[in-house]
N, C-alpha and C positions, 0 to 999 in steps of 0.2 A: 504494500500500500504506500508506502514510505517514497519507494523508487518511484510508483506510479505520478506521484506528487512533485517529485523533484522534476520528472521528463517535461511536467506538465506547466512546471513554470518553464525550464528551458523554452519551451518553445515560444514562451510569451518576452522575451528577452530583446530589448533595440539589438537590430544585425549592424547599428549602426558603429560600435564601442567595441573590441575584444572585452571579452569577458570569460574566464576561466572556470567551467563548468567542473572539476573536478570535485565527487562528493566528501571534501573537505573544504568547498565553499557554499556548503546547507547547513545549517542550524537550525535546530526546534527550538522553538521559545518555551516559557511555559505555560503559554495558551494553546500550545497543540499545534503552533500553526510554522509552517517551513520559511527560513526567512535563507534569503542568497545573500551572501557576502565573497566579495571579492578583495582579493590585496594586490591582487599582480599586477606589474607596471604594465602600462599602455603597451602594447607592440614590443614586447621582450625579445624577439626573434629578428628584429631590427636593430640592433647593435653590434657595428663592426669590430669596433674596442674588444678586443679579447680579455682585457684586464675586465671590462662593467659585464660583458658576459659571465665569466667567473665571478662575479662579483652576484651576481642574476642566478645562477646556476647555483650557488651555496644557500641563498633566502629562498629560492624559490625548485627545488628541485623537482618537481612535475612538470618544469617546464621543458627539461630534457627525457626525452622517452623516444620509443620504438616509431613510432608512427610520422608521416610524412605529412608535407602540405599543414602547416601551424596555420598557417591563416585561415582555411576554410574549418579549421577546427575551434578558434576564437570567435569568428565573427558569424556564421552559418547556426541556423537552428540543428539542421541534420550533423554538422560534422562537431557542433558541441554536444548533442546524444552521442556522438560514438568515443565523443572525447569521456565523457560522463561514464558511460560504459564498460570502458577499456580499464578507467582506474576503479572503478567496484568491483571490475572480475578481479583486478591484485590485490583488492583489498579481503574478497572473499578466495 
């Protein structure tokens, strides 16, 4: 039910803004009700600087993973469900 809820804001999400749908940015309140929070910097994957990448990659390490094409996975309804997806199957 929980999942069902999280998909269910994702899709409701501006495609305008990356946003980092991984289920460590959902939080229950204690009204029962699913809140999104995000920390991750704008366009993390836009950083030539090898030093702020590293610097990106130690705060933020989901932002390095297996899967390709980052942008349609920040800013796409669909490839933020597969982003969402991909880290609940490692978390389960």
């Amino acid at each position: 039910m929980l999942v069902n809820r999280c998909l269910d804001i994702i899709k409701l999400l501006p495609v305008t803004i990356p946003l980092d749908t991984n289920p460590g940015s959902f939080v229950l309140n204690p009204c029962n009700d699913i809140v999104f929070v995000d920390f991750t910097p704008v366009n993390p994957w836009r950083y030539n600087d090898t030093r702020q990448q590293k610097n990106h990659e130690a705060l933020f390490p989901s932002i390095v993973n297996e899967y390709s094409d980052k942008h349609t996975k920040y800013f796409t309804p669909e490839g933020r469900i597969a982003r969402f997806l991909y880290h609940l199957k490692n978390l389960i």
